[in-house]
DRENLUMDREN-94607 format. One record per residue (C-alpha): y, z, x; residue number from 1; residue in one letter. Coordinates in pm, whole numbers, plus 50000, padded with zeros to 5 digits. Each point is the difference from the previous one (the first is absolute). Layout:
<recs>
      c2      c3      c1   resi   resn
       Y       Z       X    NUM      a
...
</recs>
This chain:
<recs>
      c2      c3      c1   resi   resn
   50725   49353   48542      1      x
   49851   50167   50340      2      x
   50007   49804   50307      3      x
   49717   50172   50159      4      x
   49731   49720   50088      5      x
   49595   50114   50008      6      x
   49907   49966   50316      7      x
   49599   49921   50057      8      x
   49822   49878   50300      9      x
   50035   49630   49935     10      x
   50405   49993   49963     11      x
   50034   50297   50250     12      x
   50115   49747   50316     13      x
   50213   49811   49828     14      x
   50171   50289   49787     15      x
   50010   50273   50303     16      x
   49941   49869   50337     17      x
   50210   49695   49957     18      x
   50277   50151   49753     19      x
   50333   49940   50149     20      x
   50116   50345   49853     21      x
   49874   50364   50037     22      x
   49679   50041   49769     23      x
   49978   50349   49834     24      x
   49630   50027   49955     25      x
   49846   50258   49705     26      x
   49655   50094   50028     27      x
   49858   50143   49671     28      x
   49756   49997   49695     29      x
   50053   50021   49661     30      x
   49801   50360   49970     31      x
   50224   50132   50263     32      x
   50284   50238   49835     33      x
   50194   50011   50328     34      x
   49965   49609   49979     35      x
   50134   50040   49614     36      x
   50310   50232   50103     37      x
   50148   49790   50237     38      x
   49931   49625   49848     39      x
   50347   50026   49852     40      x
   50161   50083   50303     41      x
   49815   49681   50184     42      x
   50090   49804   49695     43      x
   50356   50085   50021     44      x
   50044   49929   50420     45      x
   49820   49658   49918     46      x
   50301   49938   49764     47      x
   50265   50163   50178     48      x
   49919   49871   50316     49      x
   49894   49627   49939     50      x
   50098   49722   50239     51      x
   50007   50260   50264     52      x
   49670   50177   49999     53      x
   49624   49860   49831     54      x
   49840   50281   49788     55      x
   49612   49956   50004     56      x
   49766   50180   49818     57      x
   49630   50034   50141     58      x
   49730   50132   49711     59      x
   49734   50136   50243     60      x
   49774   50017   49686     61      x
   50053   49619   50057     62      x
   50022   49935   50324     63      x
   49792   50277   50186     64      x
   50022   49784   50316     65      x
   50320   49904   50029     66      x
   50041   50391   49968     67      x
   49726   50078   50255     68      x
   50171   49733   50274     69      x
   50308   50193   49943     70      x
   49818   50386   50049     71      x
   50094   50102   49668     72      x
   49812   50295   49942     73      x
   50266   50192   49762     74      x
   50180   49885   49711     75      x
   50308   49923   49932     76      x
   50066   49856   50323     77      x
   50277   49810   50075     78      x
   50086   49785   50227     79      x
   50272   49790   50225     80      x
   49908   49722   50181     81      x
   50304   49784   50161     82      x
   49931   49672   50176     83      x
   49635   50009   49903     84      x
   49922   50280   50179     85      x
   49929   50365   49849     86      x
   50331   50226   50064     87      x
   49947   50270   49846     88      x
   49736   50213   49759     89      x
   49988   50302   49778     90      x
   49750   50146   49706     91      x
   50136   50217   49742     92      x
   50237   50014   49685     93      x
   50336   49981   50133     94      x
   50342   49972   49835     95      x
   50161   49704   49943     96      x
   50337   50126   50236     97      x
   49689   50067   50280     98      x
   49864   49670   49946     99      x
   50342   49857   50051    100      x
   50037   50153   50287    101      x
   49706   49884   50123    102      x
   50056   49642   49965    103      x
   50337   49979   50135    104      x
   49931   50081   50345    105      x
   49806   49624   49957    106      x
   50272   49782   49809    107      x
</recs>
């Protein structure tokens, strides 16, 4: 079972800005290949990781405004926030040791 959570503009406050862990935020679509070659990778930090960082996942298909309020203009993006606030953002396919390294500088 993944413990990734769908993030959408209604739950986005509670799950994000007022998380009391690092939130690992992945912008994609389901016609996105990048998106598609790096899913598992998310999947497995959100397991790996649990009780000390949130895994979200954003479907911009879905929720074009929450992506828009965020200046996603490239997907996959992911992103870190830490105490509510945006810490860090990248777009493109990365590997999952890159995307480790990524969040730890936040945990």
């Amino acid at each position: 079972m993944s413990n990734e959570i769908t993030i959408t503009g209604d739950n986005f406050d509670a799950e994000v800005v007022k998380s009391s862990v690092p939130v690992l935020l992945d912008f994609w679509a389901s016609w996105c290949n990048p998106c598609r070659m790096i899913a598992p990778f998310i999947e497995q930090i959100a397991n790996e990781y649990q009780g000390r960082l949130k895994v979200g996942k954003v479907n911009v298909d879905e929720q074009g405004d929450l992506a828009a309020q965020h200046g996603i203009v490239s997907i996959p993006t992911l992103a870190v926030y830490k105490d509510g606030k945006p810490a860090y953002q990248q777009a493109g396919a990365l590997p999952k040791h890159e995307i480790e390294a990524l969040i730890k500088n936040y945990l």
